[in-house]
C-alpha positions in Angstrom: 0.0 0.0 0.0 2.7 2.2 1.3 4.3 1.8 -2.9 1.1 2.3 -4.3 0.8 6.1 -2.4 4.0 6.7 -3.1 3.6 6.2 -7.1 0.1 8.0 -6.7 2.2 11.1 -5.3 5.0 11.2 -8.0 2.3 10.7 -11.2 0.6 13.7 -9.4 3.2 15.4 -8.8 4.3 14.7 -12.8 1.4 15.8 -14.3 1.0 19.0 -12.1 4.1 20.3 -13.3 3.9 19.1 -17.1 0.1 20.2 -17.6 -1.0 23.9 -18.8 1.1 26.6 -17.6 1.4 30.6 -17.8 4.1 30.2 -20.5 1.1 28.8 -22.8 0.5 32.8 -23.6 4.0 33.0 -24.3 5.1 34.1 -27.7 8.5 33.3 -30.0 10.6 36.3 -29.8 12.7 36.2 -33.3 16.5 35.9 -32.1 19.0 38.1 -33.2 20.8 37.2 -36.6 24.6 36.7 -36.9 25.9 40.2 -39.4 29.9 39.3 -40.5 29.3 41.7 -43.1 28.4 45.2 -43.8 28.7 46.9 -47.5 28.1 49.8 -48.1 27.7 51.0 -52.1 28.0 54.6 -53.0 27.2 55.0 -56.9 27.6 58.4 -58.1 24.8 60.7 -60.0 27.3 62.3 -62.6 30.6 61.2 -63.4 32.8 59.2 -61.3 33.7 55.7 -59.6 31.4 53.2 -57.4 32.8 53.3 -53.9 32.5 50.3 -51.6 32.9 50.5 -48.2 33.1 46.8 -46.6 33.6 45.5 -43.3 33.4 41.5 -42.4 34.4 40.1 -39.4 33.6 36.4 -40.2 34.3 35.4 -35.9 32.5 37.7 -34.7 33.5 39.1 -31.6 36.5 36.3 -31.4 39.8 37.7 -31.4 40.6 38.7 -35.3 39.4 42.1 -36.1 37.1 43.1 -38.5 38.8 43.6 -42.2 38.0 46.8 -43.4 38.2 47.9 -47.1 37.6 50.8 -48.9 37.3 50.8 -52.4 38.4 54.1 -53.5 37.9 57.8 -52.8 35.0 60.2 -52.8 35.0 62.8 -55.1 34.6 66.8 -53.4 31.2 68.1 -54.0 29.7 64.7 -55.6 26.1 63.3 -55.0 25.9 59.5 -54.4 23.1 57.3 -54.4 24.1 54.6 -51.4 23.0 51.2 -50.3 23.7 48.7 -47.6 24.0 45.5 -47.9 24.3 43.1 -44.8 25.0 39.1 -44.8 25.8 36.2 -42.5 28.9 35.0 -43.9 29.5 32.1 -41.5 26.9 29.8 -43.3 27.0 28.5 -46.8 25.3 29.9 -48.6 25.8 33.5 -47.1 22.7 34.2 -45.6 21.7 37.7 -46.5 20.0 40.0 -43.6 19.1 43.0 -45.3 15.4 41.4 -46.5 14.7 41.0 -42.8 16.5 44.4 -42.2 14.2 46.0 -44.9 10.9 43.8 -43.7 11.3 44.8 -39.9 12.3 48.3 -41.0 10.2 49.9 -37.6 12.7 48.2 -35.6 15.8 49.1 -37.2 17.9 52.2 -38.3 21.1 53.0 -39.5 22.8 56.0 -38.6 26.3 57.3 -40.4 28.2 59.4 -37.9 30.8 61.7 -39.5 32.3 65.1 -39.1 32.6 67.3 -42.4 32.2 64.5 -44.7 29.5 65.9 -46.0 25.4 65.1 -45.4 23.3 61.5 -45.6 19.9 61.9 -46.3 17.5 58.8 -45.8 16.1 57.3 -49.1 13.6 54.7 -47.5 11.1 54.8 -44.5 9.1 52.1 -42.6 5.4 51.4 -42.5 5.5 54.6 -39.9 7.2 56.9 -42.2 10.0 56.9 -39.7 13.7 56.5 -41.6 15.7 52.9 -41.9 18.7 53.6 -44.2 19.2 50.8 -46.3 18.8 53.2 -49.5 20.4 57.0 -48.7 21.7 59.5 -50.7 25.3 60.5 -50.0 26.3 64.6 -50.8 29.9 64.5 -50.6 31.8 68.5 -49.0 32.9 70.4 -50.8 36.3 70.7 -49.9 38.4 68.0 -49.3 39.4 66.3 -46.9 39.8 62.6 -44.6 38.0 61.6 -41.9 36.2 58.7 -40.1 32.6 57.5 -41.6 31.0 54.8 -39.0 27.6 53.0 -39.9 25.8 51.9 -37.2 22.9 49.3 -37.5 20.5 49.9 -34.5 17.8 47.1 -33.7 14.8 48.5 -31.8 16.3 52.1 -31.6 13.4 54.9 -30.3 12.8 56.6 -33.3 10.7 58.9 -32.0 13.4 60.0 -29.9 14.8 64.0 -30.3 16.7 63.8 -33.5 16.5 60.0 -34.1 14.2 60.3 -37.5 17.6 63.1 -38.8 19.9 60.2 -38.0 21.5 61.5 -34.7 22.9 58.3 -32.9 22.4 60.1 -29.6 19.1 59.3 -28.3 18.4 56.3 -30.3 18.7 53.6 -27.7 18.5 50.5 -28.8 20.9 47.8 -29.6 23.8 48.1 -31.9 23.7 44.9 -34.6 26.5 45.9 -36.9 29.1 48.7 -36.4 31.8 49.3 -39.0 34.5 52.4 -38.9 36.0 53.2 -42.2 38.5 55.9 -42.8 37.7 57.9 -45.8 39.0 60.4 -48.0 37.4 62.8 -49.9 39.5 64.2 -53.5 39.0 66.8 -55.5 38.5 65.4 -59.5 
């Protein structure tokens, strides 16, 4: 008798903790992906060469740095039509991120921090109207010069935040995906 109780209790116990729960409510939350690459295409209205900016870090935050290339220089006073381009580089095929980028565009943005480079202007907004950045045109200063251009893909950033929707990094919040510094150098033709 003393057995039987004691199998009665555990088969309780069993189904009480593997029957319907508060989790049931629970939804999936879609992880992050895995970016090794960011490129960046700047293609130029008038005359002049595409310049790619690329940075792929294929381990990720192992110990290698990222490998930064820049294709060529910027010419002084130019207009560019820009894209970015971002992949997962550690599977074969690469697996490329900027459909989901583009289809969850309320909860990303990409900012371009720079000082005298010239101005970004967004090219593409999400279902709110609110900027993402995988399409931006690019006009180049007038004088030249060389300086540091770093893109910045934010997941979730507050894009109603002061100065967020102008692409200022500063209030954005969020969490940076993809971060690439490239040093840049603009020529006169």
């Amino acid at each position: 008798m003393k057995l039987f109780k004691i199998s009665a209790l555990a088969l309780i116990t069993f189904i009480s903790l593997t029957s319907c729960s508060s989790d049931d409510d629970a939804t999936l939350v879609n992880p992050e992906e895995v970016i090794t690459t960011l490129t960046a295409t700047f293609t130029p209205v008038v005359n002049g060469e595409v310049v790619t900016l690329t940075s792929r870090d294929l381990d990720g935050d192992g110990p290698d740095a990222p490998v930064l290339t820049v294709s060529g220089d910027f010419i002084t006073g130019a207009t560019y039509n820009g894209t970015i381009e971002f992949a997962n580089e550690t599977v074969t095929p690469a697996e490329d991120i900027t459909e989901e980028v583009q289809t969850e565009g309320d909860e990303h943005q990409i900012f371009f921090q720079q000082n005298g480079l010239g101005t970004f202007t967004y090219n593409d907004m999400d279902d709110n109207q609110n900027p993402i950045g995988l399409s931006f045109i690019y006009q180049a200063a007038a004088t030249a010069t060389t300086g540091t251009l770093t893109i910045t893909l934010k997941h979730e950033p507050n894009k109603d935040a002061e100065g967020v929707s102008e692409g200022d990094i500063t209030n954005a919040g969020g969490v940076s995906e993809a971060s690439a510094n490239f040093q840049v150098e603009l020529v006169e033709l």
